[in-house]
N, C-alpha and C positions, 0 to 999 in steps of 0.2 A: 816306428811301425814294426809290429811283431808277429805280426798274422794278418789278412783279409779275411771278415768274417760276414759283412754284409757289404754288396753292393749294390746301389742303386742304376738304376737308367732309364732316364729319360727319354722319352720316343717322340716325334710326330709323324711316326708312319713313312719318313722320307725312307729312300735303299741306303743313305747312309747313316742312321737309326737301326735300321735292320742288319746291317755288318756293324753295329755297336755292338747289338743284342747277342750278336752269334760269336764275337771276342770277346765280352761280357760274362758267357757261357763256359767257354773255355779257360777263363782265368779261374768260374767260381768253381770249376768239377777239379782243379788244383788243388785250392783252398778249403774244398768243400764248404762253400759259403752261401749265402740266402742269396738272392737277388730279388730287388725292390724295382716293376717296372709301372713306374708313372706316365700319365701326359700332363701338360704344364696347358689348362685349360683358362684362357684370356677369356673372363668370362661379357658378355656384348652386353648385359645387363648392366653391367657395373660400367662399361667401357662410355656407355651411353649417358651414363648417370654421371660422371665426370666431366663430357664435352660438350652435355646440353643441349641444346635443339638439334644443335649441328645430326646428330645420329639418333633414330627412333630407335627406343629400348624396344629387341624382338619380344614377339609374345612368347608367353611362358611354356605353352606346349613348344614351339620351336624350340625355345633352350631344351628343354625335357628329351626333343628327340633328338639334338645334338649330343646330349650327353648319352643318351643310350645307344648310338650310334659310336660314340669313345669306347665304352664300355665293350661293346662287342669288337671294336677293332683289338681292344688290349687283350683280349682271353684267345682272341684267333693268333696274337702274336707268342703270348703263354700257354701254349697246351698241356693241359693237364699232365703229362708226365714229366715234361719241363717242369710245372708248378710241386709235384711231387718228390722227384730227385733233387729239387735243387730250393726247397720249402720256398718257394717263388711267393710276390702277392704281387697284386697289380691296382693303382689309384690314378682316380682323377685328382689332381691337387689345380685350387683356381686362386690366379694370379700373373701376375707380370712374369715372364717366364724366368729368364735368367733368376732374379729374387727370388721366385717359389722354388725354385730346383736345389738351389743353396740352402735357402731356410729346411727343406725335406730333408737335405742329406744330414742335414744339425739333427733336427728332429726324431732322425730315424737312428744316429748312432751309426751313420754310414762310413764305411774306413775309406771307400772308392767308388769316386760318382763314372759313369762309361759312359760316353755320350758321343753322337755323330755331328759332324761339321761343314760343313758345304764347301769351306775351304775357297770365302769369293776372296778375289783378289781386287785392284785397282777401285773403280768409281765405285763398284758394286759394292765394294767392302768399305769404302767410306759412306756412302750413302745407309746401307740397309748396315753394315757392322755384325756381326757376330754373336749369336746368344753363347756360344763353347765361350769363346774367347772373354766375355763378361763374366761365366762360370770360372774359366782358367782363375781370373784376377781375383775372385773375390771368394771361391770357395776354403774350407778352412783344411779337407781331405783333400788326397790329389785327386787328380782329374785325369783320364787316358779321354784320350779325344782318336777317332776314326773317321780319317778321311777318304782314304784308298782303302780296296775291297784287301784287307789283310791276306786271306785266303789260305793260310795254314798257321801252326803252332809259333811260339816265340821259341827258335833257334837262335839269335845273334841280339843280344840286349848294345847299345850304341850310352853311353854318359859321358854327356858333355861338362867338362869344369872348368869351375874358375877358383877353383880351393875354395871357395867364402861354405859357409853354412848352410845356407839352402844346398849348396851344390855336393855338401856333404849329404844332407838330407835325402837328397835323389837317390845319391850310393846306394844306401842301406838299401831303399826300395827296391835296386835293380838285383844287389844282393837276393835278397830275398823272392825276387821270380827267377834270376836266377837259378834257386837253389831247385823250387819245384818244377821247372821246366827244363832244366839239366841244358839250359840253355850258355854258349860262349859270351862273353864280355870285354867289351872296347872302351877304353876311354878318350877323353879326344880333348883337346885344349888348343883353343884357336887363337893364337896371337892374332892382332888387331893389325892389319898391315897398314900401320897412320901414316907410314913413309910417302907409301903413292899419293894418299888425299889430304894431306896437311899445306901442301901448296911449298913445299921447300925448294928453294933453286937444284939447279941442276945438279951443279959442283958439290951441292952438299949431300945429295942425295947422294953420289956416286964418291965421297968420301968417306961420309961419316954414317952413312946410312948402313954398311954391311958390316963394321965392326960390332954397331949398336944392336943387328940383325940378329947377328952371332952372339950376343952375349947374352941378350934375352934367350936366345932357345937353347941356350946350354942353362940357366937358370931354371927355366920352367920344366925341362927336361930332368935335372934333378929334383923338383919337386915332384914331378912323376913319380919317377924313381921310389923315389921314397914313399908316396903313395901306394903303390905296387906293392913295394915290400910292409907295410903296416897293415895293406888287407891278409896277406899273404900270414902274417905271423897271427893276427887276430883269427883269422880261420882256424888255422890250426890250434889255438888256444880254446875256441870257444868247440870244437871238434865238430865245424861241420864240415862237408863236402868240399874237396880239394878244389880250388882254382881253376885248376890247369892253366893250359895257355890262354895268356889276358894282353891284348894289345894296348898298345900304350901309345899315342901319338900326338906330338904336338906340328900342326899346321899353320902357315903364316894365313892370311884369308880376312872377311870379312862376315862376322859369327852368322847367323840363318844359315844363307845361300851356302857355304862353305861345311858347315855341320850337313844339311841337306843334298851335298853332292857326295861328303865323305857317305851317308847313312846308305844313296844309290849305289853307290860302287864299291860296296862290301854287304850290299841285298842284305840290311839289319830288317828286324822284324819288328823292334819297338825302340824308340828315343825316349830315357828314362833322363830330365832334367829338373834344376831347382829354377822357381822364377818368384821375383819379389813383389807379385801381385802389385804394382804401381795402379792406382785411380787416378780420376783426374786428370790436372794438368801435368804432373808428372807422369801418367800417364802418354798424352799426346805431344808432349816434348822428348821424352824419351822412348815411348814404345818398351816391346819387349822383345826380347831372340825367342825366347818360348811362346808367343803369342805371336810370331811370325811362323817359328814352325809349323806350330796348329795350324797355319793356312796352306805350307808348304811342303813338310818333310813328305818323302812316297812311304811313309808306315805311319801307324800311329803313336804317338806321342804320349807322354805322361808326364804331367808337371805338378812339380810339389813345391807348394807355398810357405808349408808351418816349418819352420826349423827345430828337428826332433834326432837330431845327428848326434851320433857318438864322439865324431872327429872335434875338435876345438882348432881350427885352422884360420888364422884371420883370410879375409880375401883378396886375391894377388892382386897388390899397384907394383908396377914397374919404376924404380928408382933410376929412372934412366940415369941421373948425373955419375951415381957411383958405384953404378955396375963396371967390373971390370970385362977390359978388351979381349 
């Protein structure tokens, strides 16, 4: 990724669609980039034509004054000087929503879909599920998702790794608003604390647990490290803007919750992460830390699926047998 040059977003009118719209803004008068604002119109003509008697197809005036009723919600949410400075356009697109808003951003050549999330959590979120969170998995741009009211500029960019590809891929990205938002950068690397939940006796735990402890976070710790220094020298190769101070930390923890407390107590402004779009049952066997965020982090989130990284880093397994003490 080398520029944002269009970005899309998707609306239903909710307040957190409308603090999509208003971070949306702020990233495109960065970039000076277009913004494409949609609604993802499920249309009851079709919906009915599908499910059969169960639902009468409305009449056709009805649909007519649904959509013209869309129509005016979208131009009161784009006014003309928004639509002007920022060569705005605004569409009804009709379809299943999460699919239509994916298929748009292909269609449109979009670098960065912006969209708001409800952020349900428990029954809710198994039951009703997520249209971001479906966007997150399947979109082929990244996705920033806005769940809390941001309510100023991006100041403190938060990248979570794991060395692999995707987690490269996020870099560049944070890099890169980074650079226009003259914003600071953290990186964070959460060691897996399997110690507490792997069910290991006592005795082993308090033997062999703090050696094993210590050697993984002096490894990872060096991987940093050298992280650190290879953006550090690439910067200054390719001559953009200095670094400056870049935090670097690796945490023992459990990834979401642990990312999400680090993002609280260092008040970051966006979580820039890679996630491998899992479906399916790998999908619901594994989940994802990036598609827990999107429900959880207190800023919004951006996740990048396509691996488009400069870095070539395989992704960190722990060789627990032959790390040394």
């Amino acid at each position: 990724m080398t520029a944002i040059t269009r970005i899309l977003v998707p609306t239903d009118f909710s307040v957190q669609s409308n603090e999509a719209y208003a971070f949306a803004k702020r990233i495109a008068e960065r970039f000076a980039a277009s913004l494409h604002l949609v609604h993802a119109f499920e249309d009851p003509v079709a919906t009915a034509a599908i499910t059969g008697a169960m639902y009468a197809p409305l009449p056709a005036s009805l649909r007519d004054k649904m959509l013209r009723d869309i129509e005016q919600r979208l131009a009161e949410r784009m006014p003309p000087d928004d639509r002007a400075r920022m060569r705005g356009t605004t569409e009804i697109i009709t379809g299943p929503t999460a699919t239509t808003i994916v298929e748009c951003a292909e269609a449109t050549g979009s670098d960065l879909i912006v969209m708001g999330t409800h952020g349900r959590t428990g029954m809710a979120h198994l039951l009703l599920g997520s249209v971001a969170e479906r966007v997150v998995r399947t979109a082929s741009c990244p996705v920033l998702t806005v769940r809390e009211t941001p309510g100023r500029t991006i100041r403190r960019i938060l990248v979570p790794t794991d060395f692999g590809a995707t987690a490269d891929a996020a870099l560049d990205h944070a890099l890169l608003l980074r650079a226009r938002f003259g914003a600071s950068l953290h990186l964070l690397h959460v060691l897996d604390d399997s110690f507490a939940t792997e069910g290991l006796a006592a005795e082993a735990y308090f033997t062999e647990a703090p050696v094993l402890r210590t050697a993984l976070l002096r490894d990872v710790q060096g991987r940093l490290a050298h992280r650190v220094a290879s953006l550090r020298s690439a910067t200054r190769n390719e001559g953009g803007p200095e670094l400056g101070h870049l935090d670097a930390e690796v945490l023992f923890g459990h990834g979401a919750p642990t990312i999400a407390e680090y993002a609280r107590a260092r008040d970051v402004d966006l979580i820039v992460m890679g996630t491998h779009g899992r479906t399916g049952v790998a999908h619901l066997v594994l989940g994802s830390v990036a598609q827990r965020l999107v429900r959880t982090a207190p800023c919004p989130v951006m996740t990048v699926r396509h691996v488009g990284s400069k870095w070539n880093g395989a992704p960190l397994n722990y060789d627990r047998e032959h790390l040394p003490a």
